[in-house]
N, C-alpha and C positions, 0 to 999 in steps of 0.2 A: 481724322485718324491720329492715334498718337504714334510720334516717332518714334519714340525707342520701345516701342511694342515687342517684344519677346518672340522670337520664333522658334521650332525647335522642329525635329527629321522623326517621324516612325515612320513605321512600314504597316501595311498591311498584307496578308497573304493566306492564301486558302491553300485547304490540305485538298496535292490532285491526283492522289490514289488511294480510297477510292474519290471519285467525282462529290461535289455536293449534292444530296438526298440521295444519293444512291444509298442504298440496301443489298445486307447480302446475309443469307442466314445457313446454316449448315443442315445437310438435306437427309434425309431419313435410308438412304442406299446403302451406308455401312450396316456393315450388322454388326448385333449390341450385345451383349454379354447376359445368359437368363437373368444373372442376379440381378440386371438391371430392369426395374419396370417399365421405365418411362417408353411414353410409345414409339413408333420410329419416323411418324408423321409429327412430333414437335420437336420443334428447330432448339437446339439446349443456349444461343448467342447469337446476336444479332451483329453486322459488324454496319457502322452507318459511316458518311462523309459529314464532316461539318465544317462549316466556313468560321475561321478562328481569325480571331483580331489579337495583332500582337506586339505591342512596344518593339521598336530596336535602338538601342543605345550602343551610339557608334561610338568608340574611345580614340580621341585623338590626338592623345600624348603615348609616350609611351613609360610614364612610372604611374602608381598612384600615390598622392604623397597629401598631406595636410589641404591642399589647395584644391586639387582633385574633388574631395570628399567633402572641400569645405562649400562648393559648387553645387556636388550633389544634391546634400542637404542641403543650399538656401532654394532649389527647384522644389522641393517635396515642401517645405515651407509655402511655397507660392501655389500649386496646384498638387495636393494633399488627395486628393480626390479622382484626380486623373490618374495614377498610378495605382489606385489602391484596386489589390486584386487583378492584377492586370500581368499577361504573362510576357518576360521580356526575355530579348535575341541580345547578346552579346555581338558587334560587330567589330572584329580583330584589323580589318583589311587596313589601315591605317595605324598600326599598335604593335610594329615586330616585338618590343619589350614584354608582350603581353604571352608572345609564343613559349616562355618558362611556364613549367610544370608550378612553381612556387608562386612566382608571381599570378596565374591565371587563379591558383586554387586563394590564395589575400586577397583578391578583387573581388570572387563570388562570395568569399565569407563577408567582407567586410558590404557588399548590395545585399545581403540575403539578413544581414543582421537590423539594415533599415527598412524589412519587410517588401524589399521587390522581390517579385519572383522569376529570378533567372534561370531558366530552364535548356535554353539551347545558345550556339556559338555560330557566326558562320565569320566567312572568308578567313578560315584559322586552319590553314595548313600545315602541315607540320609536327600536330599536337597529336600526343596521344589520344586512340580512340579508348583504350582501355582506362586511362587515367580521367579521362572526361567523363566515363561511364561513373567512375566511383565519385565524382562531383556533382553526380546526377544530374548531365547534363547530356544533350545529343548534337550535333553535328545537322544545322540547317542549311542545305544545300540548294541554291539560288541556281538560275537560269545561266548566271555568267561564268557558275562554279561547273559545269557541268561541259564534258568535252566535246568539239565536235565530233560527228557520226564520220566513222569511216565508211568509204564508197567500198562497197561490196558487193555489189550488183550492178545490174542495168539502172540506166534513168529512167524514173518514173514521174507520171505527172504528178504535181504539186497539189498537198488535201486542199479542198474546197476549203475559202475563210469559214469561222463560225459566226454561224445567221445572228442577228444583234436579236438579245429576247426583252424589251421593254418591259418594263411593269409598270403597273396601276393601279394604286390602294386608294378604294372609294370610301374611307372610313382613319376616324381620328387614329393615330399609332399610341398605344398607351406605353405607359411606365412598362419598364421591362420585356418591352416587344424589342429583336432584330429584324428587320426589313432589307432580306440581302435581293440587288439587280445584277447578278455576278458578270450577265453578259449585255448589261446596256444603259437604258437611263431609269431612274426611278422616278416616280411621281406620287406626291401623298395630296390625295384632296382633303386635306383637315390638317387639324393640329399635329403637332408630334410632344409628348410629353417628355417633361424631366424624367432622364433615366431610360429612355428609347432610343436605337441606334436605328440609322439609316446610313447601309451600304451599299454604293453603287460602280460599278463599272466605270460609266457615262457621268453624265450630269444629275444633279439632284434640284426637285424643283419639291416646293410646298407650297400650297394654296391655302394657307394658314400661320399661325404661330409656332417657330422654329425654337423647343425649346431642350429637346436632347442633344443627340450627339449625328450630325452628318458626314460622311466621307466619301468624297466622290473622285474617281479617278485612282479606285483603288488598287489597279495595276498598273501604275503608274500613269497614265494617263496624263501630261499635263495642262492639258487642254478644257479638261474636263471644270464645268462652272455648279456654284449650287444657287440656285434663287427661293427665296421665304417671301414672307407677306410683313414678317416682323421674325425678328433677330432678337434672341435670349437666348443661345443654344449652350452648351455648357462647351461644346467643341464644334470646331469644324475645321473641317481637312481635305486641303485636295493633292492626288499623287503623296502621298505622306507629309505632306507639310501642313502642321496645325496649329491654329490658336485655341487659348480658352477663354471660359466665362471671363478670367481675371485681367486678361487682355484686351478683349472685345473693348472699343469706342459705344459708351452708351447711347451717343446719339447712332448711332447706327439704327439701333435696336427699334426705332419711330417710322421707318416707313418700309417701303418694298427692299430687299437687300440686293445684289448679284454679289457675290465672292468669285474669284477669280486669280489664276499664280502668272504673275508679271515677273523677272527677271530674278527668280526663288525667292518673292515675296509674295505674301496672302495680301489680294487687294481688294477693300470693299466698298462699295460705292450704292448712296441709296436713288433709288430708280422713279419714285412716283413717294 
């Protein structure tokens, strides 16, 4: 492995109102106006859940100044391609300089002008909702952000955990497939192509050539391992922590792989 291999923090995080695949469409019970023809048995919107992958860039100073930016820009330099089109969380919790109306609105202009797309903020208290609105941005509100529940009642028993749901793809994952295991491990019997994501919960395992994007232990998880047959991936990630293609150890890439996060470092080791 090489030592000074580059690491870097995103998050992943699925939207959980409504659920993933849930559906929900609007039901034909109101009544409609004559002028309107349409009948009362078709639904005019569908509202769906979708499991979104999402950069977060944590800022750990608090100005941004020549050095900042000049940082920025040497990463987009190096993995060009991992950012591109890709939607990103501003992370404040570390950044009170960042809590100015002036300064937050310089920072978005000047990530937006090197084509990231920043879309939302979190651990950013403080800040206007209405001035974030006009920055076109929203307010991403985390498990840690959120207060505990006042006892207002009796004790009740605690919900059952949720059942682990495995999955298993008995077929190669092409270019531009997602492969989400939201609540366990994944498994691909085949190749994975350039340009195909695998997201998992659990562990990731391929019985094949690893050559998109893996990430396992997407809710944090740091437990969470991925194993291939052979290593080209363009990323892999576990609990948010990733490398890329331009990082990866080419010899790795020659036999069976295990990836694995040792003391918040990606560690990989080939197995056979």
């Amino acid at each position: 492995m090489k030592k000074n291999m580059k690491q870097e923090r995103c998050t992943l995080w699925s939207q959980s109102a409504p659920r993933a695949g849930a559906e929900f469409a609007v039901s034909g019970r109101y009544p409609r106006s004559p002028h309107n023809p349409m009948p009362t048995s078709v639904a005019a919107f569908q509202v769906r859940g979708r499991f979104l992958t999402s950069l977060v860039l944590r800022i750990d100073s608090q100005s941004a100044g020549d050095q900042f930016y000049g940082q920025i820009d040497e990463q987009l330099l190096k993995t060009p391609q991992f950012f591109l089109g890709a939607p990103m969380v501003l992370d404040l919790g570390n950044s009170e300089g960042f809590r100015d109306a002036d300064a937050i609105r310089d920072l978005v202009d000047n990530l937006r002008r090197r084509e990231l797309r920043v879309f939302g903020v979190q651990n950013a208290n403080g800040l206007d909702a209405a001035m974030l609105q006009n920055l076109g941005l929203i307010k991403v509100t985390t498990g840690r952000d959120a207060p505990l529940p006042r006892d207002t009642g009796p004790v009740t028993a605690p919900a059952a955990p949720r059942k682990t749901e495995n999955k298993v793809i008995r077929s190669p994952v092409r270019s531009g497939q997602m492969i989400v295991a939201e609540h366990g491990d994944l498994t691909v019997i085949g190749s994975v192509a350039s340009g195909a994501e695998l997201i998992a919960a659990g562990n990731i395992h391929v019985y094949g050539p690893l050559r998109g994007r893996a990430m396992a232990g997407c809710h944090g998880d740091e437990t969470a391992h991925i194993f291939c047959q052979s290593l080209n991936a363009e990323l892999v990630a576990i609990a948010g922590l990733y490398q890329t293609s331009e990082t990866l150890d080419a010899a790795v890439g020659q036999g069976c792989t295990h990836i694995y996060l040792e003391d918040e470092k990606l560690r990989m080791e080939v197995i056979a």
